[in-house]
C-alpha positions in Angstrom: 26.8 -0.4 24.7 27.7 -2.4 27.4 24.0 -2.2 29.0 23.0 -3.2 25.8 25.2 -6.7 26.0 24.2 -7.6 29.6 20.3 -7.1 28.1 21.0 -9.4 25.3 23.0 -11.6 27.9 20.2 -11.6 30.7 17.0 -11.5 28.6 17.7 -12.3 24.8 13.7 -12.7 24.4 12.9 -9.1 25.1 15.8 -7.7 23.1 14.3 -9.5 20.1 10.7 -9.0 21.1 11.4 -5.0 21.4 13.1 -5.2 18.2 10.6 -6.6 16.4 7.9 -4.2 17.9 10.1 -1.4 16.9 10.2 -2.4 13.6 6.0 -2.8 13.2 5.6 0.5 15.0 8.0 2.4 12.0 5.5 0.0 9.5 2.4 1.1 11.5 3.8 4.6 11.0 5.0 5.3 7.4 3.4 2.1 5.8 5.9 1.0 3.5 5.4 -2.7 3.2 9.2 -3.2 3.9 9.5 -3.6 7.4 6.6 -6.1 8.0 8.9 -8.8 7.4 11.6 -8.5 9.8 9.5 -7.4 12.3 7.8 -11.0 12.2 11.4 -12.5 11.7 12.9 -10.2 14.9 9.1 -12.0 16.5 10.2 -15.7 15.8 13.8 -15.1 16.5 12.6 -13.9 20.0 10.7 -17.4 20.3 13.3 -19.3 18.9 15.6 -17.5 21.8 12.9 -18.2 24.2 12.9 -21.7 23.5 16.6 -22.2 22.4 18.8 -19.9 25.3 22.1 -21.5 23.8 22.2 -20.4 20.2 23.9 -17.3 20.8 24.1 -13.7 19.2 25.3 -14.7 16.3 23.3 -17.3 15.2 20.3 -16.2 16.2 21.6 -12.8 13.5 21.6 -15.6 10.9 18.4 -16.8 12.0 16.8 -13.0 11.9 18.5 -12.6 8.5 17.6 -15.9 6.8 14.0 -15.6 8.0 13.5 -11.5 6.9 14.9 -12.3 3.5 13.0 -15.8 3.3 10.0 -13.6 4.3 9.9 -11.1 2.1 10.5 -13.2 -0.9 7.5 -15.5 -0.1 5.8 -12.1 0.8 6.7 -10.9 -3.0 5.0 -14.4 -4.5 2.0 -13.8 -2.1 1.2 -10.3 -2.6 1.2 -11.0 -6.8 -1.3 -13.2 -6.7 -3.6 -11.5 -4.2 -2.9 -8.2 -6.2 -1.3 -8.7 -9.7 0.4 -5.7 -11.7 -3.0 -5.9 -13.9 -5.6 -4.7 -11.6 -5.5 -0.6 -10.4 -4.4 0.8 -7.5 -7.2 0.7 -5.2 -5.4 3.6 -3.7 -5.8 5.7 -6.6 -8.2 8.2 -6.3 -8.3 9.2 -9.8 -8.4 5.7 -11.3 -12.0 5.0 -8.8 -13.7 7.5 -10.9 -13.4 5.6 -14.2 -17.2 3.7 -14.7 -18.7 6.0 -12.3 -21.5 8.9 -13.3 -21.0 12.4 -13.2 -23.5 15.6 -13.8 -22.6 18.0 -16.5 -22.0 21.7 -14.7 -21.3 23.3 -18.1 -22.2 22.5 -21.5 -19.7 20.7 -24.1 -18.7 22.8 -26.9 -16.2 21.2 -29.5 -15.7 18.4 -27.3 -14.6 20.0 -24.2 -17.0 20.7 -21.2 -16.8 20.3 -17.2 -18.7 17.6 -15.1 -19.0 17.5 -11.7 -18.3 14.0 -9.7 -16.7 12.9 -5.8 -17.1 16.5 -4.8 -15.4 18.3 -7.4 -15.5 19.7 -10.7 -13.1 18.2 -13.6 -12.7 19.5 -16.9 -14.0 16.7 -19.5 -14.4 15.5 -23.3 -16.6 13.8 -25.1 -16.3 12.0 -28.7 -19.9 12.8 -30.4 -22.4 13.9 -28.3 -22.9 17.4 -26.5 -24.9 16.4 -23.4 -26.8 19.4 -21.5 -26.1 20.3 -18.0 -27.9 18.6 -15.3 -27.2 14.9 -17.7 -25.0 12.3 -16.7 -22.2 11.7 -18.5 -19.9 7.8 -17.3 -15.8 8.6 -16.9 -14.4 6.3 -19.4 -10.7 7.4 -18.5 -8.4 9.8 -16.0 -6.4 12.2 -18.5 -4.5 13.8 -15.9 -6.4 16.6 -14.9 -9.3 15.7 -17.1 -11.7 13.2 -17.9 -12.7 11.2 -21.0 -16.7 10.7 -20.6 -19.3 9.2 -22.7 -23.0 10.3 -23.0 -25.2 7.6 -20.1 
């Protein structure tokens, strides 16, 4: 520990800076959205110790902690109006299929048929309608491990 202290003593900056690069290499790593944050407050507090060489340990801890929680609250505000709870999951494999075409690989009897679309086959309904295989059917919704179509 006490190598640690004679860092913090000698070079403040750099202790700061490393933490702060530690923290957006974890980010880079898992991507969790949580760490982004202090990682860019552990950055400033580095500048701010840069500039500022007599604030001290323990303010420049306030400083880290005011700015991560500061941060992520504005971060919150931002991020709802960029993405809003309304819109999908762009991540969502299952929800990108929902508008797009797929080919009928076997015929719909009694409402229940498989399609084939993205490189895979799906099990799939259809209200009215008993397209023929080699037709495009459009996924209307994700039903787990099947799909809701609609005759094209």
């Amino acid at each position: 520990m006490e190598w640690l202290t004679g860092l913090y003593a000698s070079q403040p900056f750099w202790l700061w800076l490393g933490v702060g690069v530690a923290l957006l290499g974890i980010e880079a790593m898992f991507s969790t959205e949580w760490l982004l944050w202090p990682a860019v407050a552990a950055g400033i507090t580095a500048l701010l110790s840069a500039i500022l060489p007599e604030l001290g340990l323990w303010v420049e801890l306030g400083v880290f902690a005011a700015l991560t929680v500061l941060l992520t609250l504005l971060s919150k505000r931002f991020v709802k109006k960029v993405n809003p709870d309304d819109s999908p999951d762009i991540n969502d494999v299952n929800l990108r299929l929902v508008g797009q075409r797929a080919r009928v690989v076997e015929p719909f009897h009694n409402g229940s048929g498989r399609v084939f679309i993205s490189g895979a086959e799906w099990a799939a309904e259809i209200e009215g309608g008993n397209p023929l295989v080699g037709e495009n059917v459009v996924v209307e919704q994700v039903l787990g491990g099947r799909l809701r179509v609609r005759a094209n």
